[in-house]
N, C-alpha and C positions, 0 to 999 in steps of 0.2 A: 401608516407612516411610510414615509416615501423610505427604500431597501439604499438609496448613495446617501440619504443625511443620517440614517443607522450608521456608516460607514463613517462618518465625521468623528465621533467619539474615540472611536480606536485610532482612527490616521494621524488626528492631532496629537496623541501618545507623546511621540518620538519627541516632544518638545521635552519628556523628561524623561524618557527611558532611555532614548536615543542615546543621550549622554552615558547611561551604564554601560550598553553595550558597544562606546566606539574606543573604550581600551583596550574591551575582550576582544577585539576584532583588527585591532591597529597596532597592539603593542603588545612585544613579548618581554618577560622580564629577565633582564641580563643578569650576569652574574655576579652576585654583591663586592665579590673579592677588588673588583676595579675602582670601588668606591668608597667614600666616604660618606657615610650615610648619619643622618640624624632624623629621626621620624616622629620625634617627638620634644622640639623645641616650641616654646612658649612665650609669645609677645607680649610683656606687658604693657599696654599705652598709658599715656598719661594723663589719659581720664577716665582710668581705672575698669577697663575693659581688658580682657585679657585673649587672643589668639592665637592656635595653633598651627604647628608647618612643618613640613618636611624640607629637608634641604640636601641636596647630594652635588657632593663634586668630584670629580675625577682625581685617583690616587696619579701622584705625581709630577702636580703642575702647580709649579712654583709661585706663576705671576695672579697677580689680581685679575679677576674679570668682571664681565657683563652678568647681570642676572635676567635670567629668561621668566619671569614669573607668570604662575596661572593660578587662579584665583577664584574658588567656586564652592557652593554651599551643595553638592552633593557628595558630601566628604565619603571617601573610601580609602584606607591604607593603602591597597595593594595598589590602586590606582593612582595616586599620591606618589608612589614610588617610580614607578613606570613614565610616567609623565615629568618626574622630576630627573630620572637617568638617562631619557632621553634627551632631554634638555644639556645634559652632561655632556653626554656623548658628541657634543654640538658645538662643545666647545664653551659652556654657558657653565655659569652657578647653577643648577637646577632647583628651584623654589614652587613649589603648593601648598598656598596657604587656604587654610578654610574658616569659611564666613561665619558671625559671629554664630555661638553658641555651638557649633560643629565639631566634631570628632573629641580636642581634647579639650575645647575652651568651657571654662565653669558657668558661662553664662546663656541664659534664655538666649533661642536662635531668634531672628526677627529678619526676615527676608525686607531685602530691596532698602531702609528706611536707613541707615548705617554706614552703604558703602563709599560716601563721599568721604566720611573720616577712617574708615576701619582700614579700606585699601591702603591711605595715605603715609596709614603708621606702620604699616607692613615695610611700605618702602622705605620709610626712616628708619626701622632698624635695621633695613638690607644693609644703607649705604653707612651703618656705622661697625657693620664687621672686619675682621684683618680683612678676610678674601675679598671681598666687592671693589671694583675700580670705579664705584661711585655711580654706575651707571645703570639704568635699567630699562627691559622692554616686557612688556605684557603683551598675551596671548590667549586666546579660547574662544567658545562657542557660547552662543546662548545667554544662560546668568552671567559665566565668565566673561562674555563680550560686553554686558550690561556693566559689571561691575568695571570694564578699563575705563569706560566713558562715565562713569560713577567720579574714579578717582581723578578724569582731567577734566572733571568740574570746577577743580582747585588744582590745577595742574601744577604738581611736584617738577623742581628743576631738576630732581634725579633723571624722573622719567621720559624716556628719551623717545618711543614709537609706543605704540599699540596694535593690534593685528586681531579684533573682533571680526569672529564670525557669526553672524545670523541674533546679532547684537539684541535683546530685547528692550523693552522701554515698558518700565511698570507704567500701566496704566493708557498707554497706547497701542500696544501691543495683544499683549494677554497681562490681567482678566477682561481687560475692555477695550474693544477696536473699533475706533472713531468713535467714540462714545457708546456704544452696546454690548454691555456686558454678554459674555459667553461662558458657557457651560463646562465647553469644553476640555481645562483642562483644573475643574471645580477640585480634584482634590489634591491638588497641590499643596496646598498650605498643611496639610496632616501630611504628607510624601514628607518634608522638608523640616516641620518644626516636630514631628512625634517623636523627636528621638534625636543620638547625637548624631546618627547617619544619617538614614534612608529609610524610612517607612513601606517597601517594598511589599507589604501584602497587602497593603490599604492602596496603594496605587493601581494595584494589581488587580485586584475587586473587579473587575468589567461588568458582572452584573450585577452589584449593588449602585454603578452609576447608570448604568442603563435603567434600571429600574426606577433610581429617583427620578430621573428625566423622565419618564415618562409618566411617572404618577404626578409631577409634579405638572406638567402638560396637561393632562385628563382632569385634574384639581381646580384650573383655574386659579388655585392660591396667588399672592403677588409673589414677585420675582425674591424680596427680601428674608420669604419663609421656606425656601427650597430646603435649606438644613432642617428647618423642623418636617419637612418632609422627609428626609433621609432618616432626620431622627437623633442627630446628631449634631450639635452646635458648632458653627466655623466661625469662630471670632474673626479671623482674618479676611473671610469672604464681607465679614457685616461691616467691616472697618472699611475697606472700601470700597462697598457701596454708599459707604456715606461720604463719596467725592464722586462724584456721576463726572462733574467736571473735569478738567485737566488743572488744576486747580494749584493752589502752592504745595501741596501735599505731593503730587505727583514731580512738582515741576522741581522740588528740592533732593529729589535723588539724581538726575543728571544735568547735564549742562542743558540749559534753556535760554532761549534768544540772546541774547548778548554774552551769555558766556562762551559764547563758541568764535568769536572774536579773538579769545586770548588762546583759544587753541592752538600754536605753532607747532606742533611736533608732525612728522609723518605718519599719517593714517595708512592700514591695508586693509580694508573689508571685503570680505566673504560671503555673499546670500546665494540664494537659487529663485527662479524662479517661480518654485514650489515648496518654498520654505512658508510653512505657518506665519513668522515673524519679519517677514521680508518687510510689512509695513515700518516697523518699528528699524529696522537696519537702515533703511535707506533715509530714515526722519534726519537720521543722525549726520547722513551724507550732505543731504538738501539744504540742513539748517548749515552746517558746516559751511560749506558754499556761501551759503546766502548773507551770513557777518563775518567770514574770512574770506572774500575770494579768489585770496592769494593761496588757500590752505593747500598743502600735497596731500591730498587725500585720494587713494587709489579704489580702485572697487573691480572685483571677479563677482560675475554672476553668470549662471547659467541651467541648466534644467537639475539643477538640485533641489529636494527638500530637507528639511530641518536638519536631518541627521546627515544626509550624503552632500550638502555644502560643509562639513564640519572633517571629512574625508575624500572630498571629491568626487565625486557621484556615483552611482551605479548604474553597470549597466541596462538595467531594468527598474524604469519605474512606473510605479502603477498600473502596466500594460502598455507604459511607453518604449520601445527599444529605441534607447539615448545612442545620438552620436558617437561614435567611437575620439573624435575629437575633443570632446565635452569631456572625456573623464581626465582628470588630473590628482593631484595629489596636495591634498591641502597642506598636511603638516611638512612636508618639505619647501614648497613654496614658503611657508610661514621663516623658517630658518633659513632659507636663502635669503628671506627681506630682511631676519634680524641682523645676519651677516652685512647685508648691503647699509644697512643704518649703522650700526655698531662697531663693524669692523672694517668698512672698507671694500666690502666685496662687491659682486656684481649687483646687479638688479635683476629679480627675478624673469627669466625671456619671457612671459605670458605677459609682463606688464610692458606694451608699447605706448599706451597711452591711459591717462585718468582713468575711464568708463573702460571695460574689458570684460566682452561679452560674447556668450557663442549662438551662435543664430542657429537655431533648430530645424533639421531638414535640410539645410546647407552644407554643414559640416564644416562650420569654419569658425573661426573667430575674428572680432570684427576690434577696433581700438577707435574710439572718439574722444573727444575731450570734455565731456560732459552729458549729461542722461536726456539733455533736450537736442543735443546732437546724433543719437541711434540711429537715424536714417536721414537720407537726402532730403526729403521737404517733409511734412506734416499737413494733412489733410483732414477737414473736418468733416463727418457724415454726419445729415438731420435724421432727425427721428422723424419720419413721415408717415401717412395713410392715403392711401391713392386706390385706384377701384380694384387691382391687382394684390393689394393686400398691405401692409406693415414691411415700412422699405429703410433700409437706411441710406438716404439718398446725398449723393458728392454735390448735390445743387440743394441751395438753399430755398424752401420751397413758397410759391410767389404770395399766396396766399398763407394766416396762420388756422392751422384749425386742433382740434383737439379729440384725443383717443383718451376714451372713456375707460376706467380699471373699476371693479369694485370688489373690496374687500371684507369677509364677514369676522373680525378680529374675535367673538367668540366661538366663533366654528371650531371642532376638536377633529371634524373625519379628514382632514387633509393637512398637510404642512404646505408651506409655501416657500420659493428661493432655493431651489437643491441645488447651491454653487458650488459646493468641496469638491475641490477635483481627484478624484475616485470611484473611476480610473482616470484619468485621463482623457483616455481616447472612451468615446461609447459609442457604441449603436444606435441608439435612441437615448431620449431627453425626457422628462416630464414636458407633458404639454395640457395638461390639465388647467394651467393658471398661469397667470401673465400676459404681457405682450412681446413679440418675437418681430426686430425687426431685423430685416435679410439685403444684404448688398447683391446687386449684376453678379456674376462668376467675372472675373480674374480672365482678362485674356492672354496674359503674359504668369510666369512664377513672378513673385513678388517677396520681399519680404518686410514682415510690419513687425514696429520695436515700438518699447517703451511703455507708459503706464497707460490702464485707461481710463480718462480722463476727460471732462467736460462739463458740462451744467444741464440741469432740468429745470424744466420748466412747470409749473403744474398749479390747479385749484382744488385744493381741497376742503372739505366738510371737518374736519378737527385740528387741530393747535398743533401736530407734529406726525414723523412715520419714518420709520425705518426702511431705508431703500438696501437691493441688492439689485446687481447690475452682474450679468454674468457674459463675458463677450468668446465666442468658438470659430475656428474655422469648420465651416460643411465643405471637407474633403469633395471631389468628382465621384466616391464611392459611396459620399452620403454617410462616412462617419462624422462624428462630433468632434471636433480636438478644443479641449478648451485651454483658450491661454491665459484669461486676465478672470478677477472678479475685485467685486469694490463693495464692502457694506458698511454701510452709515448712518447718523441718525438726521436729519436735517434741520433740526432746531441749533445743532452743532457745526454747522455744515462753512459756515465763514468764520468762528473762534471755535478751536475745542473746548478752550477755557470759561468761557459765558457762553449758556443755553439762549437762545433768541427763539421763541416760539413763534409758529408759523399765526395767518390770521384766514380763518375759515370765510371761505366765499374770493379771497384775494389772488391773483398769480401773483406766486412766489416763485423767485430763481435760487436754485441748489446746486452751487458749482460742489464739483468734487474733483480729487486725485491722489487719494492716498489709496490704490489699489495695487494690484500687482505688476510690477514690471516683466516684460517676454519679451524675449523674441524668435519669430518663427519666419521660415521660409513658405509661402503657401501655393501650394501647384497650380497649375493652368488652369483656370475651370472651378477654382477655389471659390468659397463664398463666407462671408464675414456674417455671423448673427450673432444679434446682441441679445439679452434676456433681461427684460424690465419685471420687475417685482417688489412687492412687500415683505421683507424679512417676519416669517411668522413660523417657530418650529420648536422644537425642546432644544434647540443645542444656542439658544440666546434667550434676553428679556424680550416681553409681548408690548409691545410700543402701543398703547390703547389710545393716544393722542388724546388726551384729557389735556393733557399740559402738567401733572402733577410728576411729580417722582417718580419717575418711569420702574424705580425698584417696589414701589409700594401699591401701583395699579394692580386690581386683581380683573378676571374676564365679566364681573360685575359693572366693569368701567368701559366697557368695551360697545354699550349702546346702538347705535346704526352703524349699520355696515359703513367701511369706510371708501366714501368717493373720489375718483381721483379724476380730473381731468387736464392726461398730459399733453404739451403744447408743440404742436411740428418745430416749434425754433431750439427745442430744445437740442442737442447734439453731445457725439463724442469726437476726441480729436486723435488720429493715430501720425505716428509717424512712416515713412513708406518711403521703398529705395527703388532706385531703378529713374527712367525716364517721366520727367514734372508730366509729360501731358499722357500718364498710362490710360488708357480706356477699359470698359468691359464690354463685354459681348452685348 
């Protein structure tokens, strides 16, 4: 088993650890005396659901305010508290409310399926207490970023801004990205509904899930028996996988296609470029855009992951030493926007424009007005073979020809696609499997932004296959730095909503771009390699291209190796600054 996809299990954590410890590490708890504290009020809605919340506001302030609400299903008091006195201290009503069945509410928890109504009625009875001046802004990471875009699904006229960070999107995000369920972060649903908190020893287990993945790997079992491999039934794991699709199930916890039309309010969003969830954050940007294009929707990204976009970054990550520009301060930033919406104040100085991003290696920050403007033109590289080797070439190649993959889908001695970026920067690469294609070196620094993106081309011998696409700069020293990866399933690849099975013997075209956004400065002498492969490991489903339930294939279904032959037209597209006519050596 390849030693960086070991490495995937623990790194993707922070998607719900992270959240524990960014109180213990952000916030200290002031002194109760300045406040007015209630830690244990009780919503009743009027469809007979009942939620609890903390509320604190500052002793001796007469006028009505704004409510700052944050809004999440890892209920914790003392963090409840902290989060809600900070908000005080801000000049806000401070409100934490938690998600249904959490902390004090009498009812079963049920992540993600609720918070179009649950959030909603939070806010209606914010805006009917003395204190409230009717108005509110939401804020958080994560769930909490999931659940504001939950609640301006049916956007309340209370609700005035939102300020998600590293937003998720059940069902696009995590458990499933682009259609391919993952492993990764499998015991969420017992972390979240065991109890009225936190299930913190069952999260914590690291090798009771290493061990299921991997017996469940070496089993060949189908994807939909891994609990009974652990041993342990996850209702909420089987519930859905029984929506492979993006399907109405999914599509009815957020705003989807046309509901983001009625979205008028000012958006701030927060991702990193090495956020687990950056797919699902920026869905919600793109769609935004695409049926408002009047919307104010602002966006900071830069070389943060999950947990250090929800704080601002650190200066070290994963063997990266981040720009000293690049760190900032998220939750201050967040209340200087509430300020600048709410009350009149400035606008936060990092926000010069829409898209706000720091270019890595440069040391700067960069402001465009939208994510297809990151760099001065866009340039598309073919995926080629030429007698020198697998090239990604700026000329579109005169001839088509085709590079042969083959795939043994029940093989158990290798994993395939070691994308997760950790570290970072490497040494070496696996090169055991794939195709490696490599640009000239850079005869100028350079710097390339944006997602990466493009279409394949390919014939294959089965009905479907799960692509990973991993794109690095090769440093002049011959390290690795990776900046983008993209996994997909391509039966999915033009609706996530309806599966379209590929047809064996046919070239098929697999445009993609729901990968990750970067941007990097790349030195003199730089070289761009991209990493074509078959997503096949324990930390996802085994895509056996049958055509059936990709959850119910087992490696019984997995018959002839699977043949690929990809097509020179195929390509990625980046965007790139500096001078239209740059050259390489």
């Amino acid at each position: 088993m390849n030693t960086n996809l070991v490495k995937l299990g623990m790194a993707v954590l922070c998607l719900v650890i992270g959240l524990k410890t960014f109180a213990q590490q952000k916030l200290t708890l002031p002194d109760s005396s300045n406040y007015i504290i209630n830690d244990s009020v009780m919503i009743k809605t009027k469809y007979g659901i009942t939620l609890s919340a903390v509320v604190v506001r500052k002793k001796g302030v007469l006028q009505k305010l704004p409510a700052a609400l944050f809004y999440f299903i890892y209920s914790n008091t003392k963090r409840s508290l902290m989060e809600a006195k900070y908000a005080a201290d801000h000049g806000y009503v401070g409100i934490v409310a938690d998600a249904r069945g959490k902390r004090l509410s009498p009812d079963a928890p049920v992540p993600y399926e609720h918070e179009t109504r649950d959030v909603n009625a939070v806010i209606d009875w914010i805006i009917q207490q003395s204190w409230s001046d009717g108005r509110v802004g939401m804020y958080g990471g994560s769930y909490s970023g999931f659940a504001q875009w939950a609640a301006a699904k049916h956007l309340h006229p209370a609700l005035k801004t939102i300020v998600p960070y590293v937003a998720a999107i059940p069902g696009l995000g995590l458990p499933m990205e682009n259609n391919v369920f993952l492993t990764a972060n499998y015991q969420w649903a017992f972390y979240v509904t065991n109890n009225k908190y936190t299930d913190d020893a069952i999260n914590n287990d690291n090798a009771r899930w290493r061990k299921m993945r991997l017996n469940w790997w070496h089993s060949g079992a189908a994807y939909n028996k891994i609990d009974s491999v652990d041993g342990t039934l996850n209702p909420w794991l089987q519930k859905w996988l029984s929506h492979p699709d993006y399907d109405t199930y999914w599509q009815s916890m957020v705003p989807y296609g046309k509901d983001f039309k009625q979205i008028n309010i000012p958006v701030l969003s927060i991702t990193g470029y090495y956020d687990d969830g950056q797919v699902s954050a920026l869905e919600y940007l793109r769609e935004h855009y695409r049926y408002n294009p009047s919307a104010e929707h602002y966006l900071i990204i830069g070389p943060y992951d999950h947990f250090g976009s929800q704080v601002g970054g650190v200066a070290r990550l994963r063997s990266y030493e981040v720009d000293s520009n690049a760190l900032i301060n998220t939750r201050e930033i967040t209340f200087q926007w509430l300020d600048y919406i709410l009350k009149g104040g400035k606008k936060p100085a990092l926000l010069k424009d829409k898209i706000n991003f720091e270019v890595m290696g440069a040391n700067k920050w960069k402001h465009t007005p939208s994510l297809a403007q990151m760099e001065d033109y866009r340039i598309r590289f073919y995926l080629d073979s030429t007698a020198n080797g697998m090239i990604l070439s700026e000329q579109k190649p005169s001839r088509e020809v085709y590079m042969h993959q083959q795939v043994n889908l029940a093989d158990r001695t290798s994993s395939y696609n070691d994308y997760y970026p950790d570290p970072i920067i490497k040494k070496e690469i696996e090169r055991s499997n794939g195709l490696f294609f490599v640009t000239k070196p850079f005869n100028q620094a350079v710097s390339v932004s944006g997602a990466l993106e493009g279409q394949l081309k390919a014939i294959i011998n089965k009905k479907d296959m799960d692509v990973g696409l991993v794109l690095y700069e090769i440093t002049p020293s011959g390290e690795y730095f990776q900046l983008s990866y993209y996994l997909g399933r391509a039966s999915y690849a033009y609706d996530m909503s309806k599966r379209k099975l590929l047809k064996p013997g046919k070239l098929e075209t697999i445009p993609f771009y729901r990968s990750r956004v970067f941007s990097r400065q790349l030195q003199k002498g730089s070289r761009l390699m991209l990493v074509l492969n078959i997503d096949k490991n324990s930390f996802a489903q085994i895509n056996y291209g049958t055509g059936k339930d990709v959850s119910k294939e087992t490696v019984k279904d997995a018959g002839l190796p699977l043949e690929i032959k990809w097509s020179s037209e195929s390509f990625i597209e980046l965007g790139l600054s500096g001078d239209a006519d740059f050259c390489f050596k």
